[in-house]
C-alpha positions in Angstrom: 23.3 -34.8 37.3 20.2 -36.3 39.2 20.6 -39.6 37.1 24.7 -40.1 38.0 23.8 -38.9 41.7 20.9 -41.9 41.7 23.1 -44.2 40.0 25.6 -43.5 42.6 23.8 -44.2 45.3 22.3 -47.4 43.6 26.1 -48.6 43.3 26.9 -47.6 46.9 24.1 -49.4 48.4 24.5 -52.4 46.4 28.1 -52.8 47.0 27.7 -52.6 50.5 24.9 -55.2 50.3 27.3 -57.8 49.4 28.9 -57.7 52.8 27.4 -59.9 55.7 27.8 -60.1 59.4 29.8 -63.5 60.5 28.8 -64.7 63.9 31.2 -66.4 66.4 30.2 -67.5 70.5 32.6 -66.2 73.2 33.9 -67.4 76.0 30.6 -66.7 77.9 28.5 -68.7 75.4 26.8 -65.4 74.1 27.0 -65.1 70.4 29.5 -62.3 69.4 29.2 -60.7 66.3 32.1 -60.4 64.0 31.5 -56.4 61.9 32.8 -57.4 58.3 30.3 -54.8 56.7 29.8 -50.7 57.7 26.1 -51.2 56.5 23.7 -51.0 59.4 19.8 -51.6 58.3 17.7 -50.4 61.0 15.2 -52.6 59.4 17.4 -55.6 60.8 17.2 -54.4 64.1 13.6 -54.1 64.8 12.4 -50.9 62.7 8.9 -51.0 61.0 8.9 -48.5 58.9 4.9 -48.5 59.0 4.3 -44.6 60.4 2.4 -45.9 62.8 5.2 -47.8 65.3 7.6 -45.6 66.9 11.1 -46.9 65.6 13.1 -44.6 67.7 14.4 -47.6 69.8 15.3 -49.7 66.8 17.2 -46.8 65.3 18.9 -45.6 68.0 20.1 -49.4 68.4 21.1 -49.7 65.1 23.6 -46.7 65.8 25.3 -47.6 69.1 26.3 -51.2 66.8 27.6 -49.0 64.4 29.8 -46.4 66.8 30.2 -50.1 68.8 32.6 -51.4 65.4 34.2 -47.7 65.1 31.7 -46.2 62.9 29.6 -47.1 59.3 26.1 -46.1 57.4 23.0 -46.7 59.2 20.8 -47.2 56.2 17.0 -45.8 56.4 15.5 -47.8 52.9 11.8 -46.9 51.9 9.7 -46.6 54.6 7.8 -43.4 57.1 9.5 -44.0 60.6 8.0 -42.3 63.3 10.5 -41.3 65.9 11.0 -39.1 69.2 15.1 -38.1 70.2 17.4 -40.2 67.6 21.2 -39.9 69.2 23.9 -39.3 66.5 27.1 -40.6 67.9 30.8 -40.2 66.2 32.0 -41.5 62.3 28.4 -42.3 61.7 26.4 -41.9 58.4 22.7 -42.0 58.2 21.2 -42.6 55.3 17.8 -41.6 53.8 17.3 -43.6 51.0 14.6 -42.6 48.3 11.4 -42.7 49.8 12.0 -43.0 53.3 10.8 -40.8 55.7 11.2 -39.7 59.6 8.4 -38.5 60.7 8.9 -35.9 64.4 6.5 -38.5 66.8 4.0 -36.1 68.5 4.1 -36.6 72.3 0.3 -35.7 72.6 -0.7 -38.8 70.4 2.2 -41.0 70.2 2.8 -42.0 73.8 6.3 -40.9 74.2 8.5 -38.0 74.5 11.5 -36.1 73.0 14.7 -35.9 75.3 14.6 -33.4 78.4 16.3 -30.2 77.6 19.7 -30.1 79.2 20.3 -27.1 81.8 22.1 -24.4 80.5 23.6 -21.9 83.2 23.7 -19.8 80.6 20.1 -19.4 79.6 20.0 -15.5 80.1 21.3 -14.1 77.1 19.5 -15.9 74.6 16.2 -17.4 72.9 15.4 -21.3 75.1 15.7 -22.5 71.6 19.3 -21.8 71.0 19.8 -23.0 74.7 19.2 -26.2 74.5 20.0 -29.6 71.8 18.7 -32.9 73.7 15.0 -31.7 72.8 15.4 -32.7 69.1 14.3 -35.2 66.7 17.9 -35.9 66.1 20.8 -34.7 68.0 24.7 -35.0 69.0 26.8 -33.4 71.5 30.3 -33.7 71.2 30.7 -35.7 68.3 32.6 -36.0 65.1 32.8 -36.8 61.4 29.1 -37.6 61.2 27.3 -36.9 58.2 22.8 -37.1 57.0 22.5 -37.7 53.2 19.9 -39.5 50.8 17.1 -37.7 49.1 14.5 -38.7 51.5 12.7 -36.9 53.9 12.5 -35.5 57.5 9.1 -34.6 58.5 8.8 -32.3 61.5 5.1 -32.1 62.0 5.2 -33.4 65.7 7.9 -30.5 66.5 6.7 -27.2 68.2 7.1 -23.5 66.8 6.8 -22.3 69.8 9.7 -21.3 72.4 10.0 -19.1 75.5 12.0 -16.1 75.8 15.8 -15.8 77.6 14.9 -16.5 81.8 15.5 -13.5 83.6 19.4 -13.4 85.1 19.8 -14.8 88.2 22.6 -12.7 89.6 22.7 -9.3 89.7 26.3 -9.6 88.5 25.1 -11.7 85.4 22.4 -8.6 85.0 22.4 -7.8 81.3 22.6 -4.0 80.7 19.0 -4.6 79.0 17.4 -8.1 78.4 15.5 -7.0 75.8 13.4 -10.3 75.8 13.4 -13.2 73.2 13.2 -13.4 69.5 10.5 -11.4 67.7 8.7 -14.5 67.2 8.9 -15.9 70.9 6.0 -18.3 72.6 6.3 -16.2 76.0 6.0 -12.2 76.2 9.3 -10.2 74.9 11.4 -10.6 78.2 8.8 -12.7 80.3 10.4 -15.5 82.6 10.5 -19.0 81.1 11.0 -22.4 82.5 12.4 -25.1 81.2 10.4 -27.1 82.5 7.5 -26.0 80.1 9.1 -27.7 77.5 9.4 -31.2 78.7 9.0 -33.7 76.5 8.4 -31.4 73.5 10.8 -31.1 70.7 11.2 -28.1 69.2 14.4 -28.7 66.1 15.0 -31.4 63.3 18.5 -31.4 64.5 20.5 -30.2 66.7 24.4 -30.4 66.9 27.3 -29.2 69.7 30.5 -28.6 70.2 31.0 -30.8 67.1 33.3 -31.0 64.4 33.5 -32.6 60.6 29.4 -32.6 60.4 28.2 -33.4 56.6 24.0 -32.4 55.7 23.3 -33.5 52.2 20.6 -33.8 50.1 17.6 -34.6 52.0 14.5 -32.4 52.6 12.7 -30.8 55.6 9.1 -30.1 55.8 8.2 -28.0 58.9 11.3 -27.9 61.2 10.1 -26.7 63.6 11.5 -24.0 66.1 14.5 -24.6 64.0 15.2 -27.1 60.9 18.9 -27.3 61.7 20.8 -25.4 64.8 24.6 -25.9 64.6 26.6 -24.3 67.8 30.3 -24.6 68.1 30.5 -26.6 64.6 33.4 -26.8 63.2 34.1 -27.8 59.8 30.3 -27.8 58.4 28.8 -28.9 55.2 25.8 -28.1 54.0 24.9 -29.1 50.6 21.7 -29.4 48.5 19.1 -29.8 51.5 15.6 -28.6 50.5 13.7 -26.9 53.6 10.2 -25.6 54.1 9.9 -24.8 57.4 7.4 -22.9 60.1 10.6 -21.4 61.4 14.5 -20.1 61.1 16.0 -22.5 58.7 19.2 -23.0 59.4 20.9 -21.5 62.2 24.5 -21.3 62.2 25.7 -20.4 65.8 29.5 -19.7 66.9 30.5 -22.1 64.0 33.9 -22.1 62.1 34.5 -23.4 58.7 31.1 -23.4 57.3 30.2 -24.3 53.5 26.6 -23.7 52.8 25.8 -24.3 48.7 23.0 -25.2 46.3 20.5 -24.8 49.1 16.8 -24.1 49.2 15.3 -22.3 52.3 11.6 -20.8 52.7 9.8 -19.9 55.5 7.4 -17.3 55.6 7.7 -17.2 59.6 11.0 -16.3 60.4 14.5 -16.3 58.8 15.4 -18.9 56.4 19.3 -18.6 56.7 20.5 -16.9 59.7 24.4 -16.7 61.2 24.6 -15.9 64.8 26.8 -15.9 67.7 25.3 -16.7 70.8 26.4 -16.6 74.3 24.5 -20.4 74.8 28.3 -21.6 75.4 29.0 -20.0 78.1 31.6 -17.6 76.7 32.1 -15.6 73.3 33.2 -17.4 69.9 32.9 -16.0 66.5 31.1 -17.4 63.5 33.9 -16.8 60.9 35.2 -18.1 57.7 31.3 -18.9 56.0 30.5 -19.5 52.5 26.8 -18.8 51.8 26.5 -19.9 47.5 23.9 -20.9 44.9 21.0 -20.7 47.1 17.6 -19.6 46.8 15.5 -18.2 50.4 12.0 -17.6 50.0 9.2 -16.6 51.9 6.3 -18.3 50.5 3.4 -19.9 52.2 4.5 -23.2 54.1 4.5 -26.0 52.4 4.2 -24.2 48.6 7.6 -24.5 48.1 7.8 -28.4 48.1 4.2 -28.5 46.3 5.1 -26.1 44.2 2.3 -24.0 44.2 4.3 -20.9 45.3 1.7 -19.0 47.2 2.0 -15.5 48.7 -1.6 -15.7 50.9 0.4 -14.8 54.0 0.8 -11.2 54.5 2.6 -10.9 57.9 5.1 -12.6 59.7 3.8 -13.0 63.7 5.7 -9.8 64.0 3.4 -8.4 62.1 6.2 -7.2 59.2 6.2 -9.0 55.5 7.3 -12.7 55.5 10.7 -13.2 56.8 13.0 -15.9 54.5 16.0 -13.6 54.5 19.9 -14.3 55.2 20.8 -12.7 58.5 23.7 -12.1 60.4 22.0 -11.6 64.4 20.3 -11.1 65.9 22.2 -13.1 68.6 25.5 -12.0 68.2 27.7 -11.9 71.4 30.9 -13.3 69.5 30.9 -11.2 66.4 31.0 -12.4 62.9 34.0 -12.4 60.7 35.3 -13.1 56.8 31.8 -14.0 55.4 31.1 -14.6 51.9 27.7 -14.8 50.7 27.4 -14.5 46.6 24.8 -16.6 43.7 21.7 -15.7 46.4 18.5 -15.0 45.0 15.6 -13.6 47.5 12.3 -14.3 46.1 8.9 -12.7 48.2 11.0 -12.1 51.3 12.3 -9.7 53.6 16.2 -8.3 52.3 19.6 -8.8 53.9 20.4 -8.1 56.8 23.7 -7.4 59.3 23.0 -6.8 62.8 24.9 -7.0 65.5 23.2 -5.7 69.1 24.7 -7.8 71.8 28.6 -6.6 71.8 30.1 -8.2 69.0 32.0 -7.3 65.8 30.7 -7.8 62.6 33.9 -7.8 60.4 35.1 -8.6 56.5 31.8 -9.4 54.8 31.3 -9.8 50.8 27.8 -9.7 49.9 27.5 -10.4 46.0 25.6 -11.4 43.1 22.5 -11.3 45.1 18.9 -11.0 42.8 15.7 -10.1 45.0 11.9 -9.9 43.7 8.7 -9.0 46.0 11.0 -7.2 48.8 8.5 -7.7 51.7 10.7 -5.1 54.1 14.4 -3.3 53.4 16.7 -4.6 50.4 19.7 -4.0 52.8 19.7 -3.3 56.6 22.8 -3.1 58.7 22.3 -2.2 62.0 24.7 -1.9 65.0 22.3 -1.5 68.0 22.9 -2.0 72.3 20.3 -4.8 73.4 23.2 -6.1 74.9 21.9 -9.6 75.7 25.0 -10.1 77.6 27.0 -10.3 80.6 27.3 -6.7 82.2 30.7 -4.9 81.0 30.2 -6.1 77.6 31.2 -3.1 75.2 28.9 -1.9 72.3 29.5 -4.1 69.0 31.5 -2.8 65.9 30.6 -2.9 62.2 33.3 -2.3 59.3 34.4 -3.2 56.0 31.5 -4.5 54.7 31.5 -4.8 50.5 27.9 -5.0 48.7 27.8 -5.8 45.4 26.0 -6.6 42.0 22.5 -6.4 43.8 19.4 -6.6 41.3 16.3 -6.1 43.5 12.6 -4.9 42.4 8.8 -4.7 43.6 10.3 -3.3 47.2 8.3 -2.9 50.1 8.3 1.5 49.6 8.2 2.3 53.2 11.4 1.4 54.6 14.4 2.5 52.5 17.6 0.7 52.4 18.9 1.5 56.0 22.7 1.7 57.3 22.1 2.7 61.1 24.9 2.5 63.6 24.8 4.7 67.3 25.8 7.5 68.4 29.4 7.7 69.1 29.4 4.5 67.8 29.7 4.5 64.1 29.5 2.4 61.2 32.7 1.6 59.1 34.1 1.2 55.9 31.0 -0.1 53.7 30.9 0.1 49.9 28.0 -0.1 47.7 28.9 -1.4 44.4 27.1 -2.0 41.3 23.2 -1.6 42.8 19.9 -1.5 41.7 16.7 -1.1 43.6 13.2 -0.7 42.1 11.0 0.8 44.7 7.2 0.2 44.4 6.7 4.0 45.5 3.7 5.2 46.5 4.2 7.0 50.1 4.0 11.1 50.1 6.5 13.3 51.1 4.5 14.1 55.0 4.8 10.2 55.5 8.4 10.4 55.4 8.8 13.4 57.7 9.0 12.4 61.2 12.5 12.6 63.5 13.3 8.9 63.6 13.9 7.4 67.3 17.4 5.8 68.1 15.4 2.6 69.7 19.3 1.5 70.4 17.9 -1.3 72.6 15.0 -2.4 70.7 14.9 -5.6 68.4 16.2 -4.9 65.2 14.2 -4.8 62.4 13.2 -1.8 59.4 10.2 -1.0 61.2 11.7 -0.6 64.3 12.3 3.6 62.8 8.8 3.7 61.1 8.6 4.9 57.6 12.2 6.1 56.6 12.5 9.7 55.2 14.4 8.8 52.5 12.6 6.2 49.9 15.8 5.2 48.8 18.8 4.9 51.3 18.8 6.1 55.0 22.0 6.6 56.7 22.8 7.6 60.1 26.0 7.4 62.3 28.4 5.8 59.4 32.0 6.4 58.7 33.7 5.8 55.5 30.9 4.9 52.6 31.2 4.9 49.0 28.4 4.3 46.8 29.7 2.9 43.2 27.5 3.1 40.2 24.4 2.9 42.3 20.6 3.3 40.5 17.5 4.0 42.3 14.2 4.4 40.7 10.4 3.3 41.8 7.1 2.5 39.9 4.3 4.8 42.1 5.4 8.1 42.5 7.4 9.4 45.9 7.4 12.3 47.4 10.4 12.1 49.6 14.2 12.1 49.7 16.1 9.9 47.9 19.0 9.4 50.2 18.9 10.9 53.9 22.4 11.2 55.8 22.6 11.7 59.3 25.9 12.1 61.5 27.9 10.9 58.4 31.4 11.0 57.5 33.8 10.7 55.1 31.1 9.3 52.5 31.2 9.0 48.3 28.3 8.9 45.7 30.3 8.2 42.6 28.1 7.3 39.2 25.1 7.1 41.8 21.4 8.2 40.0 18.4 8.1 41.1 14.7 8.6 40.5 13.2 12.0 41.2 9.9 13.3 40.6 7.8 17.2 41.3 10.3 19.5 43.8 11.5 16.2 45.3 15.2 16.4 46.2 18.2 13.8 46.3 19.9 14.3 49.2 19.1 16.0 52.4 22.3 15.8 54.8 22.4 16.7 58.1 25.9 17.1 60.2 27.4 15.1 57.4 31.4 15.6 56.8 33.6 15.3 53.8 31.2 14.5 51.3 31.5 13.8 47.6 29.2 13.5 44.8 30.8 13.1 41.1 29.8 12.0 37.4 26.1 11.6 39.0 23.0 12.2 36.7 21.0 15.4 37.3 23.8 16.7 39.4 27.0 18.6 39.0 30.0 17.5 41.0 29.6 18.2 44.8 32.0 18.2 47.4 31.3 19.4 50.9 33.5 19.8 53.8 31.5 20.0 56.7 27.5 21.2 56.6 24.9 21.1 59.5 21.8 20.9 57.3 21.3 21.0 53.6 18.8 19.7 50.9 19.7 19.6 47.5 
């Protein structure tokens, strides 16, 4: 398959090689040029390729002649370009040939800056680096049927980690209900006031696309992305296929896009999320991210940089919020326009945190399929959907909604043993329609019964994370305010020995254990239910059929 791909590209460039540029002079005298090829070489219009020149002029150049002739492939051949701001413009293909290289300038060295960050009134309800595009290595605004493919590089190193929280609201009638500060990973202090202005001439994403439409990402690898490798607002109609990415921060962000394909993809960053779908308000008004394809991908939270030397190390304990490396797939945390009919199936999670659904700021999380997902070295909770009220919004915003969510064929083992799976909603504000099918967690085990047994806090405005509730009472599953749940040939078992509950139900309804068995050890018990309704447990090892119409507190 790598052979064909190679020879393809071979016969591609080659072909286009025959074509030449015919000059004519115009009526002014000044020579006109004739387009009878779509090849653009940036090397032909002043680009050194040497690491040490900045080439952002020449390649920006070589793309306003191709969008000048409607459009063709600006061609990157073998070389380490060091660039600040590159501008994508419309039907234009850049292409990173084998060994070349863009290298993020560093405006401390490389006398020069990245693009200014555009003003966004709109800068209240979410992280500065979802706020802003212009303050990227590459960049487009607007534009369509644009594609970035070759199997060379994009090297980040002069891009910063770092970002400011959400400014405070201006207006008391733009006054979110609770700001809640930035991302759990944020430069400034949760909820502190930023300024733009702090950020000038810094870039802080590989690239950065919105408000765009018919966007191809192919092949090519990222080495520390920075804030973000790839941010995507208002896409529509987004490819994503066979990227490599090893990154200080979120991976790829996929915000308020439609029509999303993500496949054969490899994401790991220790330091925040590797693959994350959200919805943001950065727009200025609410839009989905729905109809997304998530397939044949790997996210990992190995050191940075072991993933593309393939040494695979694991010497990072903590994420900077002081949790287990991140590299998950996550829906939120930014999530003012919902989410709706997402597919995600052929994952495997290796040394990472586990899957999570959230949805805090007022939108809907709706028609997910989660399948064939394999997870090894859990560093936090295999599965963790949580509807909570940050609401990072404009005031009147209602509390989000979660329902019919389908899990299934999970294989997941060496699990973080404090934090049981979790399904969490609010109160009076429940959970729907989710089915478990086909499970199986292997706990590491370990924590004693007296660890577990603590009343966990609502925190409905806090960040949400597995340790935002401490160590869960149950070591297997923790459910609280959830309507409608069925758990399908389910198996739960650990290595260590625990002394707590298997599953813990509180404020539940309508819920099934069918074919559901799990691990139990000394006088500890496998359900403890509390103001649970219409339950059912059948054809269940170690337990004979139970159904239960309505109990306030019972153990069993």
């Amino acid at each position: 398959m790598i052979d064909s791909r190679r020879s393809l590209y071979f016969f591609l460039i080659t072909a286009l090689w025959l074509f030449t540029f015919s000059f004519k002079t115009s009526s002014s005298g000044a020579p006109k040029v004739i387009r009878t090829t779509a090849f653009f070489n940036v090397r032909d219009f002043g680009a050194s390729g040497d690491g040490k020149s900045l080439d952002t002029a020449a390649i920006n150049k070589t793309i306003d002649a191709a969008a000048a002739g409607g459009g063709g492939t600006v061609y990157l051949p073998s070389g380490q370009y060091l660039c600040f701001s590159i501008h994508l413009k419309s039907n234009i293909t850049i292409f990173l040939d084998n060994g070349a290289k863009v290298i993020a300038a560093d405006p401390k060295t490389d006398n020069g800056s990245y693009d200014l960050p555009e003003p966004n009134e709109f800068d209240a309800y979410q992280d500065f680096g979802h706020t802003h595009w212009k303050n990227s290595l590459f960049w487009g605004i607007g534009i369509e049927n644009v594609a970035i493919i070759g199997q060379g590089r994009i090297d980040g190193r002069g891009l910063t980690r770092r970002s400011p929280g959400p400014r405070k609201p201006r207006t008391a009638g733009e006054t979110p209900t609770s700001l809640g500060g930035g991302s759990k990973n944020a430069g400034a202090p949760l909820g502190e006031t930023s300024d733009v202005k702090e950020m000038d001439g810094q870039g802080n994403k590989t690239i950065a696309l919105k408000l765009a439409r018919n966007i191809t990402l192919k092949d090519f690898t990222v080495s520390q992305g920075g804030h973000f490798a790839i941010l995507a607002t208002g896409v529509d109609n987004l490819t994503i296929d066979n990227l490599k990415i090893d990154t200080n921060r979120d991976g790829l962000d996929i915000d308020s896009c439609r029509n999303v394909r993500i496949s054969n993809t490899f994401v790991n960053s220790a330091n925040d999320d590797a693959i994350v779908l959200k919805s943001s308000y950065a727009l200025g008004f609410n839009r989905a991210t729905e109809n997304v394809t998530i397939t044949n991908s790997q996210v990992s939270g190995f050191d940075l940089g072991t993933f593309l030397d393939r040494t695979f190390k694991t010497t990072q304990e903590a994420a900077p919020d002081k949790d287990g490396p991140t590299g998950r797939i996550k829906l939120g945390t930014e999530s003012n326009g919902g989410f709706k009919n997402i597919a995600i199936s052929n994952i495997n999670f290796v040394h990472c945190r586990g899957l999570a659904l959230e949805t805090v700021d007022g939108g809907a999380i709706e028609d997910i399929s989660v399948s064939n997902i394999t997870m090894r070295d859990v560093t936090t909770a295999p599965i963790f959907i949580r509807l909570g009220a940050r609401q990072r919004a404009p005031a009147g915003t209602p509390i989000a909604s979660i329902r019919r969510v389908n899990i299934s064929n999970v294989v997941a083992s060496g699990i973080n043993p404090k934090y049981a799976a979790i399904i969490a909603g609010l109160k009076g504000h429940d959970i729907e329609d989710v089915k478990l099918t086909n499970i199986r967690l292997q706990y590491k085990g370990g924590v004693a019964a007296a660890d577990g047994q603590h009343e966990l806090p609502e925190n409905e405005n806090s960040y949400p994370e597995p340790s935002m509730f401490g160590v869960t009472p149950a070591w297997a599953l923790y459910i609280r305010h959830v309507r409608g749940l069925t758990l399908d040939n389910v198996d739960v078992s650990f290595d260590g020995v625990d002394g707590r509950t298997a599953f813990v139900l509180d404020d539940v309804s309508d819920v099934e254990f069918f074919r559901t068995n799990a691990k139990l050890t000394g006088i500890a018990r496998m359900f403890d239910l509390t103001n649970v309704a219409n339950f059912t447990v059948s054809q269940s090892r170690n337990l004979a059929d139970t159904k239960i119409d309505h109990v306030v507190r019972k153990e069993f």
